[in-house]
N, C-alpha and C positions, 0 to 999 in steps of 0.2 A: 661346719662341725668337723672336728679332728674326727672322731670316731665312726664307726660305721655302724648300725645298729646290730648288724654281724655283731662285731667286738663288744658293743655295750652290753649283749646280751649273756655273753662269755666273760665281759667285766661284771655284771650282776650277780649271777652264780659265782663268780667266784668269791666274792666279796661276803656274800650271806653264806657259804662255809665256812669262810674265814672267822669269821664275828662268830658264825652257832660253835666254833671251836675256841674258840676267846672264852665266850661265855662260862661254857663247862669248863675250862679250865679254870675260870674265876671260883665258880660254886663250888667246882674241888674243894680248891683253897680253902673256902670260908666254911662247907658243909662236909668236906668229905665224903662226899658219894658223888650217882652222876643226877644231874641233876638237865631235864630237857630244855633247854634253853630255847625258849619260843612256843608258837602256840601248835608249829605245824611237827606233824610225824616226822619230815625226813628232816636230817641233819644241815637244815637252812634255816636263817635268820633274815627272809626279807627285804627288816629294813634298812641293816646295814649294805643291801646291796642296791638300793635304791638310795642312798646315800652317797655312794659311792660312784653312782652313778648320777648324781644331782651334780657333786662334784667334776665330775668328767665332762659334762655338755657345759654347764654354768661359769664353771671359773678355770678355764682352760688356757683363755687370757690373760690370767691372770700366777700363770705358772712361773715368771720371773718376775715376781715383785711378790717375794713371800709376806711381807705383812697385813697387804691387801688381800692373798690367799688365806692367809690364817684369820684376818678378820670374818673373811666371806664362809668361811668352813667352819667360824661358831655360829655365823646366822641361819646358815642353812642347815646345820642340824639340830639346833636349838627349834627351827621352827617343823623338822619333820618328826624329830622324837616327840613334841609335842604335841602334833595331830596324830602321830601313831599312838601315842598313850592314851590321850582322849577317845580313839577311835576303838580301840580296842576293850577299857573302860566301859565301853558303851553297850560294846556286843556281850562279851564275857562277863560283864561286873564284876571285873576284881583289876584291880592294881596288879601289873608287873614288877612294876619297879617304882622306885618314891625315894626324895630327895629331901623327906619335910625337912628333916633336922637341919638342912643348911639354912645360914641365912641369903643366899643368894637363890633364888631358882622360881621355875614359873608354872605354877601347879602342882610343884612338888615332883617336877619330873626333870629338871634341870638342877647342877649344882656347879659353884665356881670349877672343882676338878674336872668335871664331864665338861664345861665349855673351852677346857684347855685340851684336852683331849679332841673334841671338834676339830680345832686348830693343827694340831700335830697330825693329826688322819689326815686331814686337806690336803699339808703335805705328804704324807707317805702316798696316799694313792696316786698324785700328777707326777709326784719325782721318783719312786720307786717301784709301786705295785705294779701299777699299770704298764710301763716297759715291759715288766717284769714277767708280769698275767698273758701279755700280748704277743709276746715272742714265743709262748708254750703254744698260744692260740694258733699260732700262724706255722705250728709243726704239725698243726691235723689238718690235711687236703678237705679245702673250704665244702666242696660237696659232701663227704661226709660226716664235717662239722657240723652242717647245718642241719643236717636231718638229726643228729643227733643233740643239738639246743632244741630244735622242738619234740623231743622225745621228753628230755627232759623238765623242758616247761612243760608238757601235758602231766607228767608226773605232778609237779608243782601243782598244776591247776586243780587234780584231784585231792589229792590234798587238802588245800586249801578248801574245797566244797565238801569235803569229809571235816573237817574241822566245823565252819558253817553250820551242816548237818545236823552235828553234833549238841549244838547251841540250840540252833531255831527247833530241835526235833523233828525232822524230815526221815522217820523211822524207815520210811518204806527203803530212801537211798542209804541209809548207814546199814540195814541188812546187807544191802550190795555190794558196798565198797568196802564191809566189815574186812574183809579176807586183804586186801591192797592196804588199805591203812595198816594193819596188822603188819604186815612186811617189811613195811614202811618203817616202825617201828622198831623192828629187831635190828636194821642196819643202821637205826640213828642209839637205840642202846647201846651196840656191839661197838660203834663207834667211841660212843660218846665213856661207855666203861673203860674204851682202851687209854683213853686220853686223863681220864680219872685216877687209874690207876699211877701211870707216871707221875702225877703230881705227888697223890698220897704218899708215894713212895718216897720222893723228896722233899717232904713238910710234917711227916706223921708226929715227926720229934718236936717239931717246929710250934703246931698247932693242937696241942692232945685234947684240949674242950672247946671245940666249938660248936655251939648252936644253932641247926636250924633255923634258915630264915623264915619266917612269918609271910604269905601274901596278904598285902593288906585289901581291905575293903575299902570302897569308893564310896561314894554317895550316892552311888548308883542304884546301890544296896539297901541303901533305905529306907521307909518310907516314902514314896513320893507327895507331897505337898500339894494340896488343893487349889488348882488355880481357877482362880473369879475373876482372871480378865487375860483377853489375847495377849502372847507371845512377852509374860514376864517373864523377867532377869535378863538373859542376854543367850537364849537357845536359839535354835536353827528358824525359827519363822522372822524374831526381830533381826536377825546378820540377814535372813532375802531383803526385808525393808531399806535395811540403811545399806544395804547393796544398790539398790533402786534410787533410794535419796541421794546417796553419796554419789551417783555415779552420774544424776542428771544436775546438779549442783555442783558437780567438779568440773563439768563439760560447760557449764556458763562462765565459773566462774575463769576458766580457761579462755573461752571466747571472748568475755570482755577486758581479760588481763593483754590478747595479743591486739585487740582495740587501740586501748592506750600505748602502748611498748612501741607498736609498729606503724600504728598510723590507720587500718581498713581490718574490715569483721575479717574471723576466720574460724573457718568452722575445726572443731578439736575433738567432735565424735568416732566412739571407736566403730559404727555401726551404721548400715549403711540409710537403715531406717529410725526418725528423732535423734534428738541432742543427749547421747550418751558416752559417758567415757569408762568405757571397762576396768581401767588404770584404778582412777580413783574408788569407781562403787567397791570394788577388793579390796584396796588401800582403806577407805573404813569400815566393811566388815571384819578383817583382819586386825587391824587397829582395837576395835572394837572386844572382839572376842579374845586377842590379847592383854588387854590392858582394865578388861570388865573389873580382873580381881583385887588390880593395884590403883583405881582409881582415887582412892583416900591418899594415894603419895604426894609427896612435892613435887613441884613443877620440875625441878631441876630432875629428877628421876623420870618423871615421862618424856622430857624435853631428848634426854639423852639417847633414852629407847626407842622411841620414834624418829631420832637422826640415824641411827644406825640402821634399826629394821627398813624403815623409808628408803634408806640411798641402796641398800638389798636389794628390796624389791625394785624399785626403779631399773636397777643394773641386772638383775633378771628378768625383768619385763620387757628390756632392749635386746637382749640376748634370745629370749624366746622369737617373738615377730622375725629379727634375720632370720634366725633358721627355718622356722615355720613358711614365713609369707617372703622372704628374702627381702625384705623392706626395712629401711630405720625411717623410725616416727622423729623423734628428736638424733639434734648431736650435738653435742657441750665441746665441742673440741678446741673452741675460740675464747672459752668461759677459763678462768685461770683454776689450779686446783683441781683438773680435772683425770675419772678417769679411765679411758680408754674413747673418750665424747660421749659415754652413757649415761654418768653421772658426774656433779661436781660438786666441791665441798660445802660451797652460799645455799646448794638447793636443798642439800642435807639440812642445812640448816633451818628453812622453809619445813623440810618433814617435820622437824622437831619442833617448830611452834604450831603445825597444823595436829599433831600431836595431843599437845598441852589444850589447845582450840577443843579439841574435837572430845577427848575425853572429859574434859571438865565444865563444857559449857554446854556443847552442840548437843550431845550424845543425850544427856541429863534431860533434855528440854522436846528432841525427836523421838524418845523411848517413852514420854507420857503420851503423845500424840498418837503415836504407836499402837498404845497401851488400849487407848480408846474405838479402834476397831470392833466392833462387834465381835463376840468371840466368837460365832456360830460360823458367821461368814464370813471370818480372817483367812481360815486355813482354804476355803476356796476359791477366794480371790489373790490368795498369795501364789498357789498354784498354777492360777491361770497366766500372773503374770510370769512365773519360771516358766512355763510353755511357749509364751508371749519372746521372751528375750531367747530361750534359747531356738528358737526358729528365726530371730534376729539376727542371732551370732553366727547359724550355719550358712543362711544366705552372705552375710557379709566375710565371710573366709570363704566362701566360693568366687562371690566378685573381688573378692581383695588376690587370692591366687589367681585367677584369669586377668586379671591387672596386671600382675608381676610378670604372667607368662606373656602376654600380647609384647609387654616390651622386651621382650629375647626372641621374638617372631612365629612364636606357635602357635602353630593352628587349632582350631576346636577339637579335641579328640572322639566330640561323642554330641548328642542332642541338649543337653544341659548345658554343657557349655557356651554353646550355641546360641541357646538360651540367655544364658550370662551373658554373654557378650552383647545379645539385645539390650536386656535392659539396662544392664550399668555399661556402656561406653567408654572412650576414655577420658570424655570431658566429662560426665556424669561422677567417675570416680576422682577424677583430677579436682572437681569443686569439694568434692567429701572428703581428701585428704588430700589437703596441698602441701604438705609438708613430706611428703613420703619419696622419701628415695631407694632405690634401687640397686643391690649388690649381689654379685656371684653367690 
């Protein structure tokens, strides 16, 4: 990783000023006043700075070969503006922002201009911002910088639970924080009036009737609909399911594809315990929960959306594990078409028909089966199994990092490890992932 969490963290702030000043600048324009751009008191916008920094760790490699940046910087915020509106949606019931009128977009929170915008960001922050953010960074002696990033992520973090608060009703802590929010307040107003006015200044001629914007409602908002059987439509209990199906049926069919290819079994689980593959169960609930709404499309439209999002994620899925576990699972580097050995164009291709597979036939055929769970005791079997896998996934990124470290020659730091090092071995872990090599 180029960056150091230092810097990332000083690239975040920066990024989400940036964007909550965009913002209001924008709402100038169209509204003429200032308008808070966001959900939090102080003059930050979040997601653009987790964007920003999606950008910076993910496609960093990809900073000289601008096409492959600009493709990778509409997927990736194509898919984080989308869980941010959803997510948001969820808690607030109301819409931020809404793209219905296009005819391009995915929830109504995407539009052909906003994916071109993606693209140009991707660039500005690898070729511009970030030199740019990071040379102002590196004029505040790191010991003082640092006590003051967490000064102000605690700021943040109040915030943020004073917004919360606010929502869920937790009266006792919005008495408390009443006075900080408050503050909070007057320096993202004072701000945000001073950047208002400039505009007005330069457009009053320009713009003399404009309209307040409307926030719309969601259907969040609605009535909620009666449901008489577990986990319809396509909410958070059916994506744990086809998490779970998707991920022990990806991991087979994995196993028996390097059968035939290569000659002898091989195991292709992400985990140290049963035939699981983390890759795929995400790849169809994501698959899934994006494509619930466009399922009535032509093939050629899912074929396409699932070549791109697919080779995405694949090439963030490889990027993740180096950094995390220092380990690559696959490398396409011998595959033509390829790129960086993360991804290559044939398999892209494979996303796209597993895609059209999966939306139009699989999905149809697992969401009745689904469906027929007990309702009473869906939600507590569904439960047990997220308890189940996620005390799966912590053991195996402990033996999967003690793996990594053994072969750079370090010692147990502590009794757990110790531990680890008992029961996964490195013949134990060398049979559960034989494909896994090892990098700085």
């Amino acid at each position: 990783m180029q960056y150091s969490f230092y810097e990332l963290g000083w690239l975040f702030l920066a990024y989400s000023l940036l964007g909550w000043c965009a913002g209001v600048a924008a709402s100038a324009v169209k509204q003429r006043r200032f308008v808070n751009f966001g959900v939090l008191n102080l003059p930050l916008c979040p997601v653009y700075g987790f964007l920003a920094a999606a950008y910076s760790v993910f496609l960093i490699e990809l900073k000289e070969r601008p096409l492959f940046l600009v493709l990778g910087g509409i997927v990736i915020g194509s898919c984080l503006v989308v869980a941010t509106g959803l997510v948001l949606a969820r808690i607030f019931h109301r819409e931020w922002w809404g793209y219905q009128k296009f005819r391009i977009g995915i929830y109504g929170f995407i539009s052909a201009p906003l994916l071109l915008c993606f693209g140009a960001a991707a660039l500005f922050v690898l070729w511009i911002g970030n030199p740019l953010f990071l040379k102002l960074v590196h004029l505040i002696p790191e010991s003082f910088g640092r006590i003051l990033l967490y000064v102000l992520f605690a700021f943040l973090l109040v915030d943020l639970l004073g917004a919360l608060a606010v929502v869920w009703k937790w009266r006792s802590y919005i008495n408390r924080m009443a006075g900080v929010t408050d503050n909070m307040q007057k320096v993202s107003e004072s701000f945000g009036n001073a950047i208002t006015r400039v505009v007005r200044r330069r457009l009053e001629r320009s713009y003399p009737n404009i309209e307040t914007k409307k926030i719309l409602q969601t259907r969040a908002q609605q009535p909620p609909k009666e449901r008489t059987r577990f986990a319809e439509g396509c909410g958070f209990y059916k994506q744990v399911w086809l998490f779970f199906i998707g991920g022990f049926f990806g991991d087979l069919v994995e196993t028996v594809f390097c059968r035939f290819s290569l000659g002898w079994w091989m195991s292709r689980s992400s985990v140290v315990y049963g035939p699981f593959s983390i890759v795929w169960g995400l790849a169809c609930s994501l698959l899934s929960a994006f494509l619930y709404r466009y399922r009535d499309r032509n093939d050629r439209y899912i074929f396409l959306y699932g070549m791109i999002v697919g080779g995405t994620y694949e090439y963030i899925c490889s990027v993740f594990t180096e950094l995390v576990f220092g380990t690559v699972f696959w490398n396409y580097s011998k595959i033509p078409f390829n790129l960086g050995g993360r991804i290559n164009l044939l398999f892209c291709f494979f996303w796209g028909i597993v895609a059209v597979f999966w939306i139009k036939g699989a999905y149809p055929f697992l969401s009745k089966w689904i469906e027929k769970i007990p309702k009473k005791a869906g939600p507590a079997i569904t439960w047990l199994l997220i308890v189940l896998m996620a005390w799966n996934i912590l053991i195996s990124s402990l033996a999967l990092g003690r793996y990594s470290q053994r072969q750079q020659g370090i010692e147990p730091p502590n009794q757990i490890a110790e531990f680890i090092d008992e029961r996964f071995p490195d013949e134990r872990m060398g049979r559960i992932y034989p494909k896994a090599h090892f990098v700085k």
